[in-house]
ZALUMKE-447116 format. One record per atom (N, C-alpha, C, O): residue in three letters; x, y, z. Coordinates in steps of 0.2 Angstrom, whole numbers, padded with zeros to 4 digits, always signed. Atoms other than C-alpha are relative to their C-alpha. Layout:
ALAXYZ/...
***
This chain:
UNK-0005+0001-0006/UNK+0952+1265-0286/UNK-0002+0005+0005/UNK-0002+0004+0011/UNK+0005-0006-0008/UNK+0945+1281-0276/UNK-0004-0002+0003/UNK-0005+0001+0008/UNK+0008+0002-0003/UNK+0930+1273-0271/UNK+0003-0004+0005/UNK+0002-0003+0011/UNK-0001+0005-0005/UNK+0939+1259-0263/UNK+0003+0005+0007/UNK+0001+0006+0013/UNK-0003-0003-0006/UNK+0953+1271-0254/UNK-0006+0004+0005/UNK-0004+0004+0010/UNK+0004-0001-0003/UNK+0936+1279-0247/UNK-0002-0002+0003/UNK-0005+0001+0007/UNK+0004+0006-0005/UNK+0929+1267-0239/UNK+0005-0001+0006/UNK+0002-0001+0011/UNK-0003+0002-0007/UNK+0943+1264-0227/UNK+0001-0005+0004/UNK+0004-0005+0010/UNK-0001+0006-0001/UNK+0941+1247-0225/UNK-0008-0004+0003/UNK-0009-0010+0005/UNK+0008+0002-0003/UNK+0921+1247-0218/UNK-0004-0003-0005/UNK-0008-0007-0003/UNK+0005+0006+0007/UNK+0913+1238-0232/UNK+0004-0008+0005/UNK+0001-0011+0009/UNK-0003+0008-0001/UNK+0927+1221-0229/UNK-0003+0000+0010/UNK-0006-0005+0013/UNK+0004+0002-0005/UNK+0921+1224-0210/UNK-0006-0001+0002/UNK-0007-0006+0006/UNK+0007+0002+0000/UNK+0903+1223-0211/UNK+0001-0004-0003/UNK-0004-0008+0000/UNK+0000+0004+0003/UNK+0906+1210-0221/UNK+0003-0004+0002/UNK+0002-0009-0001/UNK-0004+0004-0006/UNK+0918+1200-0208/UNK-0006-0001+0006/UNK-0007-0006+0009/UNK+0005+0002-0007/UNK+0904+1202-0195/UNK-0009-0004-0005/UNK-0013-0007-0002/UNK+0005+0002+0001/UNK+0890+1198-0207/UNK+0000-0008+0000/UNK-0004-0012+0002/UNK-0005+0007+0002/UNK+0900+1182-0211/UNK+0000-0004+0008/UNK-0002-0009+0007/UNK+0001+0001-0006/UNK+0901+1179-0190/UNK-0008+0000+0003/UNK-0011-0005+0004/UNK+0007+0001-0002/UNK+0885+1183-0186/UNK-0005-0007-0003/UNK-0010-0010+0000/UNK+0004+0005+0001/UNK+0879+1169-0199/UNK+0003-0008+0001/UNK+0001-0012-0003/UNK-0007+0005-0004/UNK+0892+1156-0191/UNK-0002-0001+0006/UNK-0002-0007+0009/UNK+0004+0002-0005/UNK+0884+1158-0177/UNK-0007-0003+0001/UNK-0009-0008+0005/UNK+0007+0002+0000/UNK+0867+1156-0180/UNK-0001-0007+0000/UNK-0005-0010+0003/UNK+0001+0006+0003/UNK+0870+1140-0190/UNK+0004-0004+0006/UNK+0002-0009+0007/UNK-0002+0006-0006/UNK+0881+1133-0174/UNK-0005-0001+0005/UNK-0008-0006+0006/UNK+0006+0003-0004/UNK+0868+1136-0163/UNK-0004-0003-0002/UNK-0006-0006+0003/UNK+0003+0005+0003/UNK+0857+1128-0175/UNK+0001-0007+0000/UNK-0004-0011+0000/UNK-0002+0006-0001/UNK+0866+1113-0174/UNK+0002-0004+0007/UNK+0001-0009+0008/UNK-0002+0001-0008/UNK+0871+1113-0156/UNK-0008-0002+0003/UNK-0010-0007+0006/UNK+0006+0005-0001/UNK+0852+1112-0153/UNK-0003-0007-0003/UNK-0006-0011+0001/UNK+0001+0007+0001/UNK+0849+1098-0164/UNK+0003-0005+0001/UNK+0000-0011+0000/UNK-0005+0005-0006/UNK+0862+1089-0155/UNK-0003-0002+0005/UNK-0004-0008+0006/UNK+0001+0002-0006/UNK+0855+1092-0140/UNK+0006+0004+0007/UNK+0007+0003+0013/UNK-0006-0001-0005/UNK+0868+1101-0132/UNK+0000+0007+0003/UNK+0003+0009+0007/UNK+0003-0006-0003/UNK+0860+1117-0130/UNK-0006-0003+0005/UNK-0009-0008+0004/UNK+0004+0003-0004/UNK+0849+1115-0115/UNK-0007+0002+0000/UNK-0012-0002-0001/UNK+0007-0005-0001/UNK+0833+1129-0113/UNK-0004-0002-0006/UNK-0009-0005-0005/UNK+0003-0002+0006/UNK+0828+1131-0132/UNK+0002-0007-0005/UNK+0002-0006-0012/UNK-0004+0004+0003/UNK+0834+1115-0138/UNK-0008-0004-0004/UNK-0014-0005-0001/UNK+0004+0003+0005/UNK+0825+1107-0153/UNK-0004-0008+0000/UNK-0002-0011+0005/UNK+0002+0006-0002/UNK+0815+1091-0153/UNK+0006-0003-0005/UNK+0010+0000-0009/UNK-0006+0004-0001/UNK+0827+1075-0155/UNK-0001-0001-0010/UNK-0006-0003-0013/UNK+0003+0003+0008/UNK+0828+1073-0176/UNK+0005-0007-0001/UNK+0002-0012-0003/UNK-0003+0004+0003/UNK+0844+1061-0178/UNK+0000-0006+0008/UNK-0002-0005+0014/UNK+0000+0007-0001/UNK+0845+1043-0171/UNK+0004+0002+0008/UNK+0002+0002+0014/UNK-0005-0001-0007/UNK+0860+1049-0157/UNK-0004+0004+0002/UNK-0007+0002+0008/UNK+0001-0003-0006/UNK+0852+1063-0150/UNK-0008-0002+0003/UNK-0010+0002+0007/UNK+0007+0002-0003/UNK+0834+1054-0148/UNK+0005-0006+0005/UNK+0006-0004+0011/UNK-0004+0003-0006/UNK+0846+1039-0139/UNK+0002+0004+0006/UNK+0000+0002+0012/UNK-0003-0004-0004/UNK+0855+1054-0130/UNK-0007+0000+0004/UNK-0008-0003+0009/UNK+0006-0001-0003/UNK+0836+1059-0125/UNK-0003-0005+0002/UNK-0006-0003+0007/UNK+0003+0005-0003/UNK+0830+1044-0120/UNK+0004-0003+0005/UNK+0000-0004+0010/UNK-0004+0000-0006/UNK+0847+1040-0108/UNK-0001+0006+0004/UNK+0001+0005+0010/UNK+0001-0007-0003/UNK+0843+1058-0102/UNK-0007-0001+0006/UNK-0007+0000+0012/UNK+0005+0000-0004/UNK+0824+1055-0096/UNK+0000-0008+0003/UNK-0004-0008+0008/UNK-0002+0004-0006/UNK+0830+1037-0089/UNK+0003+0001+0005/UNK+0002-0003+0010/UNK-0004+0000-0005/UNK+0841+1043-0079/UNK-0004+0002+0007/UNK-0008+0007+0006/UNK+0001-0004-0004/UNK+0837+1044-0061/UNK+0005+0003+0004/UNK+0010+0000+0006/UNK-0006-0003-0005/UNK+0846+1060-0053/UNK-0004+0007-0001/UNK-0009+0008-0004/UNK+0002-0009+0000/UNK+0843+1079-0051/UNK+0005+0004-0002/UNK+0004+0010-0004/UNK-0004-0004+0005/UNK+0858+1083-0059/UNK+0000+0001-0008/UNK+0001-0004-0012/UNK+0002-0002+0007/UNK+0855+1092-0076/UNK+0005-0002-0007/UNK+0004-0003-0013/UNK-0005+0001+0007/UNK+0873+1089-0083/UNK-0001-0006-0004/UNK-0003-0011-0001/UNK+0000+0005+0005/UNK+0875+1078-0096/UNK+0004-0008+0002/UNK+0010-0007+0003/UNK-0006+0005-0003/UNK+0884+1059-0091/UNK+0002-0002-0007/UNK-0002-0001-0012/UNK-0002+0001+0005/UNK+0895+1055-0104/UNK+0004-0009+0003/UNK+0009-0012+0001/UNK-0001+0007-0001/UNK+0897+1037-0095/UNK-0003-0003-0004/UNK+0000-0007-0008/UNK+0005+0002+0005/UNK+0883+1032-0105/UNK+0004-0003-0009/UNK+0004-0009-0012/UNK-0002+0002+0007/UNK+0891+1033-0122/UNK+0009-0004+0000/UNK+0012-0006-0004/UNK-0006+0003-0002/UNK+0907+1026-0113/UNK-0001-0009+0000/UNK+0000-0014-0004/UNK+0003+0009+0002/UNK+0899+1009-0110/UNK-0002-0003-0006/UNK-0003-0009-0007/UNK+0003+0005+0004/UNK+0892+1008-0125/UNK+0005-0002-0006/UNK+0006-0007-0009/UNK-0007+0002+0004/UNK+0908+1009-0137/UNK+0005-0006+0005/UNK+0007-0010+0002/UNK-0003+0006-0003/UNK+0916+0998-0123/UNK-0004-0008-0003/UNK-0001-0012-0005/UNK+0002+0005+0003/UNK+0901+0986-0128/UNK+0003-0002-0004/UNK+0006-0007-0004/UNK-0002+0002+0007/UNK+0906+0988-0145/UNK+0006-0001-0002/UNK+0007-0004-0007/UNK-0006+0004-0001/UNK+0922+0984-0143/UNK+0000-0005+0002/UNK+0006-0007+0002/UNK-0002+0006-0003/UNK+0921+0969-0135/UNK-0005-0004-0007/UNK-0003-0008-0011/UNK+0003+0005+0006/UNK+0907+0963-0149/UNK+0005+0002-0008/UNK+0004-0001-0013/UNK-0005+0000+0008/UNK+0920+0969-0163/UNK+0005-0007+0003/UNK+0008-0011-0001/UNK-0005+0005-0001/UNK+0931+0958-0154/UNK-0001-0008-0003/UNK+0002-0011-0006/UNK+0003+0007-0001/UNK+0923+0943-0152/UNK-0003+0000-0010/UNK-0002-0005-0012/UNK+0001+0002+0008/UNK+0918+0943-0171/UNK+0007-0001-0002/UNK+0009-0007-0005/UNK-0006+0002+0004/UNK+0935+0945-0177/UNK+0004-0006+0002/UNK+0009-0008-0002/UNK-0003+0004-0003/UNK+0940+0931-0164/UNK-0005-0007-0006/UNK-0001-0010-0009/UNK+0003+0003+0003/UNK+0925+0921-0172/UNK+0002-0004-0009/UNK+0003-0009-0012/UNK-0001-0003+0006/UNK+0929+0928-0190/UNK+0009-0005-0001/UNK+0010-0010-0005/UNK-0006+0006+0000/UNK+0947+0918-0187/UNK+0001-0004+0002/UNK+0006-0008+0000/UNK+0002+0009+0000/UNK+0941+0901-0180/UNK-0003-0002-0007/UNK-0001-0008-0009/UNK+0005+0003+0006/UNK+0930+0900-0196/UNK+0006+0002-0006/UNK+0006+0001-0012/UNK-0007+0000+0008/UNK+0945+0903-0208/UNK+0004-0006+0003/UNK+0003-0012+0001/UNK-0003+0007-0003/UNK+0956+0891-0197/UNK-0002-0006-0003/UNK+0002-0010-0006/UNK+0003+0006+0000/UNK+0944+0878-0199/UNK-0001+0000-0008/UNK+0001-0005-0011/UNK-0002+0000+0008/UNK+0942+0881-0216/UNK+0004-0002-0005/UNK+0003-0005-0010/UNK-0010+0001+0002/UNK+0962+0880-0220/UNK+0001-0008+0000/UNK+0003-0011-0005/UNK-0001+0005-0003/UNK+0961+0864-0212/UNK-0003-0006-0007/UNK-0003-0012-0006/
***
């Protein structure tokens, strides 16, 4: 129990920042693989951020920020084709009932 009251709480500190510093690394790790990091950012590995990348170098503009119109239309798509099935999806049971 003397040992700990010596310490004075610098061990669980160093160990609070080790703990941060390795929380960091791994977001930034991840924030590149996204895509969401810009300068140092990783090649494209998952399905969205090669899309992301591919809407990126279509785009004509000189502006660098990211459009987030892009993935707005396409969940709109998808919503209108969810629709339209489940509209479908209840003619074909109707007709079936029948």
């Amino acid at each position: 129990m003397s040992r700990r009251t010596r310490q004075g709480g610098w061990a669980g500190l160093i160990g609070l920042l080790v703990v941060v510093a390795i929380v960091l690394v791994l977001g930034r790790i991840v924030l590149q693989q996204m895509g969401m990091l810009g300068a140092h950012a990783a090649p494209a590995s998952t399905p969205m951020s090669r899309q992301a990348a591919g809407d990126a170098s279509s785009a004509q503009g000189a502006s660098s920020a990211p459009s987030f119109t892009a993935p707005i239309e396409r969940a709109r798509e998808l919503e209108a084709t969810v629709q339209q099935q489940a509209r479908d999806a209840a003619a074909k049971v109707e007709r079936s009932s029948q």
